[in-house]
C-alpha positions as CSV (number, residue, x, y, z in Angstrom):
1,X,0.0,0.0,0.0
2,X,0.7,3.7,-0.5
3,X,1.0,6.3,2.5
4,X,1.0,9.9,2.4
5,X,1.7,12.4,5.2
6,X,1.6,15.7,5.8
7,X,3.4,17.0,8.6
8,X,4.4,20.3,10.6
9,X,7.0,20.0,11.3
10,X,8.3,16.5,11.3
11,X,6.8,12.9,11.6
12,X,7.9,9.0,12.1
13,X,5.5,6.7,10.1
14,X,5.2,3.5,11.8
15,X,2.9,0.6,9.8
16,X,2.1,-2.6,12.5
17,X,4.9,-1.0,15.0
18,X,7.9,-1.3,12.0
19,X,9.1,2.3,11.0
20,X,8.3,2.9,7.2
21,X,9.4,6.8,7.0
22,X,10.5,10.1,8.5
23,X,9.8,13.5,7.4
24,X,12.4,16.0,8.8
25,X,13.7,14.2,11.4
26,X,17.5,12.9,11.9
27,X,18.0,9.5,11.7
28,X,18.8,7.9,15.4
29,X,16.7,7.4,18.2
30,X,13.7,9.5,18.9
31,X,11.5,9.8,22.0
32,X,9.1,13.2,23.0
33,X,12.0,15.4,23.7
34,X,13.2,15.1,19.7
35,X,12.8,17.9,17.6
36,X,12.5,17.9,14.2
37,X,15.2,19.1,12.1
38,X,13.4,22.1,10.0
39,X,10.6,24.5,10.3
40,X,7.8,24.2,8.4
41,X,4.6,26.4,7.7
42,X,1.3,24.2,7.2
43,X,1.0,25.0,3.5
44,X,4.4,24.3,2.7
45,X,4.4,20.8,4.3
46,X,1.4,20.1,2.3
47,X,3.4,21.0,-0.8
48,X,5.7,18.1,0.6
49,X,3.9,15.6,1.2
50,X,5.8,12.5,1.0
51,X,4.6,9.4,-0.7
52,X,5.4,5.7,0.7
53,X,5.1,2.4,-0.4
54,X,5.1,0.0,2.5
55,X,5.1,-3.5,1.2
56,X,3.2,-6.8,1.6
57,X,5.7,-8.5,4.2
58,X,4.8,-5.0,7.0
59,X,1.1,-5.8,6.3
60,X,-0.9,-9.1,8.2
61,X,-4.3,-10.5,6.8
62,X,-6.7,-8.7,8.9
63,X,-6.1,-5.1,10.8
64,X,-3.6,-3.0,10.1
65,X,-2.4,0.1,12.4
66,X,-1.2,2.6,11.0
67,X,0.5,5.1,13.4
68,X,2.1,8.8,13.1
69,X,4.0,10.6,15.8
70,X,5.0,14.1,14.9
71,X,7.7,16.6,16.2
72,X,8.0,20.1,16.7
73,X,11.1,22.2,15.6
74,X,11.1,24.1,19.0
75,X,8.9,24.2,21.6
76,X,6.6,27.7,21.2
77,X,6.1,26.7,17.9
78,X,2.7,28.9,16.1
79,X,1.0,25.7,14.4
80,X,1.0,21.7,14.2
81,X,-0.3,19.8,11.8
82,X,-0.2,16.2,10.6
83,X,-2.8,14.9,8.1
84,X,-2.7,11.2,6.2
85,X,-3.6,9.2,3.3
86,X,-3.6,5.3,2.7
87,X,-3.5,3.9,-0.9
88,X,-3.9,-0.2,-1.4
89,X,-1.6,-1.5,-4.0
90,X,-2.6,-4.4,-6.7
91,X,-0.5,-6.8,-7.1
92,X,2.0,-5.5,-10.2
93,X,1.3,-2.1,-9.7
94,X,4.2,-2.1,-7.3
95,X,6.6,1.1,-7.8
96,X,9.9,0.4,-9.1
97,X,13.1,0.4,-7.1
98,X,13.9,4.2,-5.9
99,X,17.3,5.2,-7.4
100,X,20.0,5.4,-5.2
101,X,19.9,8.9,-3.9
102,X,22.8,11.1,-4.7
103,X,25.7,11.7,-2.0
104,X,24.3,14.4,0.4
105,X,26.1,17.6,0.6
106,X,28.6,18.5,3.8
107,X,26.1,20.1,6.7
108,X,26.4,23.8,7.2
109,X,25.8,24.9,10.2
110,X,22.9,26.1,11.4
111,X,21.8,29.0,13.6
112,X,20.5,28.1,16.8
113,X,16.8,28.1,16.9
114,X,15.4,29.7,20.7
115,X,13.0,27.7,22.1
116,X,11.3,31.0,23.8
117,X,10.6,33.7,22.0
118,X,13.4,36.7,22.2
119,X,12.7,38.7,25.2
120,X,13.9,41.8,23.7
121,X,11.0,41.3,20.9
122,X,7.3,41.5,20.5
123,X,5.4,38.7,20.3
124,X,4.8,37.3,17.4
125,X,1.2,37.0,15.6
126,X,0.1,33.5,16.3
127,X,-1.0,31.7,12.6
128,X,-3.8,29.5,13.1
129,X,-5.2,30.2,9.8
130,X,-4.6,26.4,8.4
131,X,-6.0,25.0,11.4
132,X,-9.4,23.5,10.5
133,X,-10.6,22.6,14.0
134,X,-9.2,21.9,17.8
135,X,-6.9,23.9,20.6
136,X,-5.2,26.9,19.3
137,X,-4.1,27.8,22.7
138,X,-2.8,26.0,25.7
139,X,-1.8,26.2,28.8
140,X,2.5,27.3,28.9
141,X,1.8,29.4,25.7
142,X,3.1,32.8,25.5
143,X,0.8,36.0,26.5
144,X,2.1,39.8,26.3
145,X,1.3,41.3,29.7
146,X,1.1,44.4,31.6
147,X,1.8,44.1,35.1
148,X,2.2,47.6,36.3
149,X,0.6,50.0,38.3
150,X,0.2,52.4,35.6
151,X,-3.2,52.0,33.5
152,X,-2.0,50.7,29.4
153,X,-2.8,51.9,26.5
154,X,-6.9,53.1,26.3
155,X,-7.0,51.1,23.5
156,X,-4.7,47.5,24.7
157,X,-7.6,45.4,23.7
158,X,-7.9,46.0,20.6
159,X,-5.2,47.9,18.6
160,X,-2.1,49.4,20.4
161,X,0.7,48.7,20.1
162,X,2.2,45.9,22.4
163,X,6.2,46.3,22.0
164,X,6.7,47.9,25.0
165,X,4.9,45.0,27.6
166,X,6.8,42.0,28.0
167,X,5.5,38.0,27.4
168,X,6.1,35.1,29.0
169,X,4.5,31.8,29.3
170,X,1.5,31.1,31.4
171,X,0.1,30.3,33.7
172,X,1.2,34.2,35.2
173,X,1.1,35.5,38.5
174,X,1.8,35.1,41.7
175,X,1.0,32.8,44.5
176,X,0.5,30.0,42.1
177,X,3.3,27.4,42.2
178,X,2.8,26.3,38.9
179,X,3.2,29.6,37.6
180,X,4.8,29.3,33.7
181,X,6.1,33.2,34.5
182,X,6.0,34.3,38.0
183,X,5.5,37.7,38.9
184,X,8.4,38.5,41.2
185,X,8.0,42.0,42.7
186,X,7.3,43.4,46.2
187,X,3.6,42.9,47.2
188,X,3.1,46.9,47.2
189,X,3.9,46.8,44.0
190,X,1.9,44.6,42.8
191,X,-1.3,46.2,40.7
192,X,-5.1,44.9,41.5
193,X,-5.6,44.9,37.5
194,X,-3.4,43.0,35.1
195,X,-3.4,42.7,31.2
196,X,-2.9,39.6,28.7
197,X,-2.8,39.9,25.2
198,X,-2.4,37.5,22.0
199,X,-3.1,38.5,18.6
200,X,-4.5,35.5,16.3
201,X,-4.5,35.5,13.0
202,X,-7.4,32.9,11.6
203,X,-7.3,34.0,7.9
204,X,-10.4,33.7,6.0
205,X,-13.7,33.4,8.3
206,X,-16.4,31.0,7.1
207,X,-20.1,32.3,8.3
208,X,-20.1,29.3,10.7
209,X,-16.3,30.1,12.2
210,X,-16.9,29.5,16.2
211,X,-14.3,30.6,18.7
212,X,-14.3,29.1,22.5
213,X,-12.7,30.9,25.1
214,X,-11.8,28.9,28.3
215,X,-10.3,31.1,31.1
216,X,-9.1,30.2,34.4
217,X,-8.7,33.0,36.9
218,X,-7.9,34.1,40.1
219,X,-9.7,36.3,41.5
220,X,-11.7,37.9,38.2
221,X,-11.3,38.8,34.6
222,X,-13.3,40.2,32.3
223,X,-12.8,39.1,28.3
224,X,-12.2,40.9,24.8
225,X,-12.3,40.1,21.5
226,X,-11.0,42.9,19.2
227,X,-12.3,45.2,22.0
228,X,-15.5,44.0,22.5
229,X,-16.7,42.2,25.8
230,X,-17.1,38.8,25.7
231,X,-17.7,37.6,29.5
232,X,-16.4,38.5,33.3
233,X,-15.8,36.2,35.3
234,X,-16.8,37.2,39.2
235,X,-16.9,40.5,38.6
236,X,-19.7,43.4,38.9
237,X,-21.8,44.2,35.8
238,X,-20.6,47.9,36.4
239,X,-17.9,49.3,34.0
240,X,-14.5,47.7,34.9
241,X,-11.8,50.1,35.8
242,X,-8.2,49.5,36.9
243,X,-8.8,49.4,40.8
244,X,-12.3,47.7,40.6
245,X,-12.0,44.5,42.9
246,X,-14.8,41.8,42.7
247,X,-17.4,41.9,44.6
248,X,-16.4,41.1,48.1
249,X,-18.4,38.0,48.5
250,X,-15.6,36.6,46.3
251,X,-13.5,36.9,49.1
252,X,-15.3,34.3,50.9
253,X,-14.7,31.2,48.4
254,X,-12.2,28.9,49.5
255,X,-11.6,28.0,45.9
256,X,-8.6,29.0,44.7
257,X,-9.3,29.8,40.5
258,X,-12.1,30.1,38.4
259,X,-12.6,28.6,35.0
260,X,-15.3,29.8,32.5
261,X,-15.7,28.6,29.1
262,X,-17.4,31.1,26.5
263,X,-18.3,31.2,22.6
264,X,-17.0,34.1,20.9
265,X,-20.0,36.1,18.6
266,X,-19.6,35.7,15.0
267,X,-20.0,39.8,14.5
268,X,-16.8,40.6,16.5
269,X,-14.4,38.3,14.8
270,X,-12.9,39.2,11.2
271,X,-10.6,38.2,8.6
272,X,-6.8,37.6,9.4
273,X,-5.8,39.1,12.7
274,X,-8.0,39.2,15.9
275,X,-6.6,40.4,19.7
276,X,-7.3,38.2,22.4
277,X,-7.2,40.3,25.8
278,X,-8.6,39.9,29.0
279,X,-7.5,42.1,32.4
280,X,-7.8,39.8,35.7
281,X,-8.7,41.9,38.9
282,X,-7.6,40.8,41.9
283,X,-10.1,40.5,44.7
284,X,-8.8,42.7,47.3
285,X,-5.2,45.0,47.1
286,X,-2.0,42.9,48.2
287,X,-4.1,39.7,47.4
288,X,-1.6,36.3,48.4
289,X,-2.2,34.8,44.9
290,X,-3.5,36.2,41.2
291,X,-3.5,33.7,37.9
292,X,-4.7,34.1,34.6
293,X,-4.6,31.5,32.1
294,X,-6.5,30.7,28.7
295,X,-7.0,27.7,26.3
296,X,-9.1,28.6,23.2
297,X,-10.7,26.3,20.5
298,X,-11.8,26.4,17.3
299,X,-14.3,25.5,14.2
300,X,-13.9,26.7,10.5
């Protein structure tokens, strides 16, 4: 039979357990810490996908598993994808003996690739636009955020510009010992109202295109899509400012976080590049703990 994959970055085919191919990957052992050797966007591994003809001694009468694992070429990587076709074979139709390959040139070497973004540079638009469905964003992905005392730009959910805040993996805060990026500071200094950003871009909307927006918070957010208000979490319906606290029977929860899933309206979202943002407000001022992280979903 004939496989084809497509994969971003880089894939090990395995037919019944027995490895039949790689796709940018070096050849040696590989376990969940290997990253693949190249980069990839989505469209350009689809214009590579590789065609392989597993023969009839990998294949039993009966079920056959076919199995893909696939590899990342660093570890904040904007997009994976892996997609796969299975062609049966006739008996004759067999392809003929692959030429041997010609010698392959001396390695040059190659930069080294950060697996964090560059602190000293914005944050990148995140691509989803080739995803057709599933997770965009998980937990230990990278957020821009304003931590400071000083209220942001009027217009930081929506379109200012972001290359003065820093980023850092989340979860973020403080108090939370599984914090991604801690916020270390004195606890005076330490603002009731902080900001996250990530700009998405999702390419061409269909009229059914759903976003879900799954926050977990402590003590309460409030969340924008290109500016608009999508949901708070524990907080008063009143206006939202920077030193507005949640209402104080918050206070008296023993849980720690809150998380609140929500579906994005169609009329806010648009072609190509949409701003995630949502400010978390802590409950009370020098609160022991604040968190704020976000997984998001989607269907073209």
């Amino acid at each position: 039979m004939n496989v084809a994959v497509t994969a971003d970055d880089g894939a090990v085919v395995y037919v019944n357990g027995n490895e039949v191919a790689r796709q940018r990957m070096d050849d040696g052992t590989v376990d969940a810490s290997t990253f693949a050797n190249a980069s990839v966007s989505t469209p350009a591994a689809r214009a590579d996908r590789q065609l392989v003809f597993v023969p009839a001694d990998k294949l039993v009468a009966g079920t056959n598993t076919l199995a893909v694992e696939t590899h990342l070429n660093y570890r904040s990587s904007s997009s994976m994808t892996i997609d796969g076709m299975v062609k049966v074979v006739t008996k004759g139709d067999e392809p003929a003996p692959a030429p041997a390959p010609d010698p392959e040139p001396a390695p040059q070497p190659q930069p080294d690739v950060p697996l964090t973004p560059d602190p000293d540079k914005p944050l990148e638009v995140l691509d989803v636009s080739a995803l057709n469905f599933g997770p965009f964003l998980f937990p230990g992905m990278y957020w821009n955020y304003w931590n400071s005392k000083e209220t942001p730009d009027p217009a930081w959910n929506s379109t200012a510009d972001l290359s003065s805040w820093k980023h850092g993996a989340s979860p973020l805060g403080w108090g939370d010992r599984d914090a991604g990026t801690p916020f270390t500071m004195p606890a005076a200094d330490r603002a009731i109202t902080n900001y996250f950003v990530r700009d998405v871009n999702f390419g061409t909307l269909s009229a059914d295109f759903e976003v879900t927006l799954d926050v977990r918070v402590d003590d309460g957010a409030v969340i924008y899509v290109n500016g608009t208000e999508i949901k708070r979490v524990n907080m008063p319906r009143a206006r939202s400012t920077p030193t507005r606290e949640p209402p104080p029977t918050w206070a008296s929860l023993r849980r720690r976080t809150t998380s609140c899933a929500s579906r994005c309206p169609r009329k806010v979202l648009r072609d190509g590049v949409n701003r995630v943002a949502v400010e978390t407000h802590a409950n009370y001022a020098n609160a022991a703990s604040v968190t704020f992280d976000l997984k998001a979903s989607l269907v073209r």
